[in-house]
Legacy VTK file of the C-alpha trace (Angstrom):
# vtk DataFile Version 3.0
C-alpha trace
ASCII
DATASET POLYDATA
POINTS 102 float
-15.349 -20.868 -2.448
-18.125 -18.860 -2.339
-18.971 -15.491 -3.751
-18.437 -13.458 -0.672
-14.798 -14.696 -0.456
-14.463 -14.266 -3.927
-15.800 -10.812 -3.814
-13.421 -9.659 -0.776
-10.387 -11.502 -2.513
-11.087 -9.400 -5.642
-11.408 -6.351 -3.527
-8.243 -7.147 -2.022
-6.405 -7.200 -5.086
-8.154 -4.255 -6.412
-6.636 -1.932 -4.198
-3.246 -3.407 -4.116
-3.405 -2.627 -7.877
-4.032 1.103 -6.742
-2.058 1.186 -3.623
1.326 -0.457 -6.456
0.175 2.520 -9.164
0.449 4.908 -6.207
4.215 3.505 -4.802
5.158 3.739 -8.143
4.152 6.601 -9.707
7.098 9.358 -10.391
5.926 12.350 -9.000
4.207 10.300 -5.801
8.026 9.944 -5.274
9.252 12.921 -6.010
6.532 14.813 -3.564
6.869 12.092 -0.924
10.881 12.417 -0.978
11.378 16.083 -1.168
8.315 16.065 1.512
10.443 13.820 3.836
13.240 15.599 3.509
11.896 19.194 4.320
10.382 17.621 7.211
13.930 16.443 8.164
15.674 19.524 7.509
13.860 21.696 9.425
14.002 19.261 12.362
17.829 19.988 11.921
17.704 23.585 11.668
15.270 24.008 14.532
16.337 24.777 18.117
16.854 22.284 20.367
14.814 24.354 22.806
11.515 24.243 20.880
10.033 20.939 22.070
6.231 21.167 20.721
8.202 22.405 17.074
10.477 19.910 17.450
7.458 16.941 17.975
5.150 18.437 15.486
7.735 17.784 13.148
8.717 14.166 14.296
4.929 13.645 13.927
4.522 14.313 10.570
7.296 12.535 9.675
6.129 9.692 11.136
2.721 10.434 9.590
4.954 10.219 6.310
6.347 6.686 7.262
2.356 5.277 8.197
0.945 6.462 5.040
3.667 4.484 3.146
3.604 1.530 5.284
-0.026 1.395 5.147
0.569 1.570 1.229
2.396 -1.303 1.055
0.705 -3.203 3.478
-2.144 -2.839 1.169
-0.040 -4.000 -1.738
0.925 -7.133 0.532
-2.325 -7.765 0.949
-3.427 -8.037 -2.527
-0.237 -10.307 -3.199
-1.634 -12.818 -0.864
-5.379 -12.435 -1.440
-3.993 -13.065 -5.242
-2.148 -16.328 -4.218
-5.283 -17.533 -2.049
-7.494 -16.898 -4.735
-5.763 -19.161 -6.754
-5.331 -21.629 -4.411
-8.847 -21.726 -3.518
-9.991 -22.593 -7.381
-10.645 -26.017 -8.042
-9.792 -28.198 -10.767
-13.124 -27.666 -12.670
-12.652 -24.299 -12.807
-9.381 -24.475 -14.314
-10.401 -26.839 -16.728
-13.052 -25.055 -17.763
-11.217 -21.628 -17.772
-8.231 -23.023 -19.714
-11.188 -24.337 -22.513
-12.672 -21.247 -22.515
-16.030 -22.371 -20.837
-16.904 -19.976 -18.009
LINES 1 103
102 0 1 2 3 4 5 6 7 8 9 10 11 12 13 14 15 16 17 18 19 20 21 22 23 24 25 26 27 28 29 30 31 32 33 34 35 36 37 38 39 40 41 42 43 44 45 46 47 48 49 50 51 52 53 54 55 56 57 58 59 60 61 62 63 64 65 66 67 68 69 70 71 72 73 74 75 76 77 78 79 80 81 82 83 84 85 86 87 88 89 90 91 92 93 94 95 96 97 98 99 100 101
C-alpha cells in the first residue's frame, strides 16, 4: 500500500472518529431533537394557505435530515476505510507490529 492510500485511509477514519463524537454527544441530541421538532410543530400550526412558509419549513427540515445523513455517512466511511486498511496490511507488517518492530 502506499503512503497516499495510507494517508487518505487515516483521514477517513479520522473524521468518522469526529463525525461518531458528534452523533453521540448529549446535547448534539438534545439541540438536534428539540430543533426537529420545532421545525415540525410549526409546520403543524401553520396555515395551509402559506405555501413559501410552509416550504421554508419542509426545507430546513430536510436540511436537518442531510446534515445527519451526511454525519453518518461519514462515520460509514471511516468503518470501511478502517476494515480496508487492515486488509491492505501485509503479513510483515503484522509480524513486525505484533513484535513491536515498526
Amino acid at each position: 500500500m502506499n503512503l497516499d492510500d495510507e494517508l487518505e485511509l487515516n483521514k477517513r477514519i479520522y473524521d468518522a472518529d469526529q463525525a461518531r463524537l458528534v452523533l453521540e454527544n448529549e446535547a448534539f441530541q438534545a439541540a438536534f431533537t428539540d430543533i426537529q421538532s420545532e421545525i415540525i410543530e410549526q409546520w403543524k400550526q401553520s396555515p395551509a394557505r402559506d405555501h413559501t412558509g410552509r416550504e421554508h419549513l419542509w426545507n430546513l427540515y430536510m436540511l436537518s435530515q442531510k446534515l445527519e445523513n451526511s454525519l453518518k455517512s461519514t462515520l460509514d466511511k471511516g468503518k470501511l476505510a478502517s476494515l480496508d486498511l487492515e486488509r491492505k496490511r501485509t503479513m510483515p507488517q503484522k509480524v513486525k507490529e505484533l513484535i513491536g518492530w515498526s
